[in-house]
C-alpha positions, -999 to 999 in steps of 0.1 A, spaced: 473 193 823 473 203 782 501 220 768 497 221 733 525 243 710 525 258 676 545 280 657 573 268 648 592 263 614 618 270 587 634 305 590 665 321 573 694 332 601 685 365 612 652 358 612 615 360 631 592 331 645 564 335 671 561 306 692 525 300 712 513 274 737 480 267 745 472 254 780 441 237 797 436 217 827 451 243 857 446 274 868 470 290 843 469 331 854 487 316 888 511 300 872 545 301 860 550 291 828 585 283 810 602 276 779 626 250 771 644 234 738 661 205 729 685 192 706 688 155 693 715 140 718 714 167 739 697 177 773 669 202 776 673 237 779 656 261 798 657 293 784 627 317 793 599 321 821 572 342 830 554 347 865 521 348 874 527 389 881 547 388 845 580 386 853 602 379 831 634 356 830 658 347 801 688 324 799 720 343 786 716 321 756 690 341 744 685 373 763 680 400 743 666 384 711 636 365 728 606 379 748 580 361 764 547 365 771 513 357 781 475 360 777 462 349 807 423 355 793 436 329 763 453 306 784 484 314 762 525 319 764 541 328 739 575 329 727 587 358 704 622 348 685 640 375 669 678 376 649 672 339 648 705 318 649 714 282 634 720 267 672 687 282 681 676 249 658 655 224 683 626 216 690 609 239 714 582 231 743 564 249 770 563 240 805 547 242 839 545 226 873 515 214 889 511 201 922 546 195 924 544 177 889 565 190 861 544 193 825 558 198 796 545 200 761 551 176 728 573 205 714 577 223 680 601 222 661 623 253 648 645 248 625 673 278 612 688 272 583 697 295 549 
């Protein structure tokens, strides 16, 4: 299992990024893929999923401001950030499970700052 993100960045507070994470190594259109972020000295935080029918789920963190998606011909989730907020600053990974394993990716890191 490969999951390999990109994206991420410097923006201004109120702000756009477009996260995407390329994965390899399962059959990704049957799975469900997350989104998670972590701060230095903090625990990680989920924040968004997707089914394999595209369902949606947010945490109330960021409902409303984030959308996720996928491509499931691309092997792609994706992570669209809007009104971008100095907390939202972490480093930001995608995630699956896999015969009952966990995966997650090395991260990218988002930084929001004027």
């Amino acid at each position: 299992v490969q999951l390999v993100e990109s994206g991420g960045g410097l923006v201004q507070p109120g702000g756009s990024l477009r996260l995407s994470c390329a994965a390899s190594g399962f059959t990704f259109s049957g799975s469900v893929m997350s989104w998670a972020r972590r701060v230095p000295g903090k625990g990680l935080e989920w924040i968004s999923g997707i089914n394999s029918d595209g369902r949606t789920t947010y945490a109330n963190t960021v409902k409303g401001r984030f959308t996720i998606s996928r491509d499931n011909a691309k092997n792609t989730v994706f992570l669209q950030m809007n009104s971008l907020k100095p907390e939202d600053t972490a480093v930001y990974s995608c995630g699956t499970v896999v015969a009952a394993s966990r995966y997650w990716g090395q991260g990218t890191q988002v930084t929001v700052s004027s």
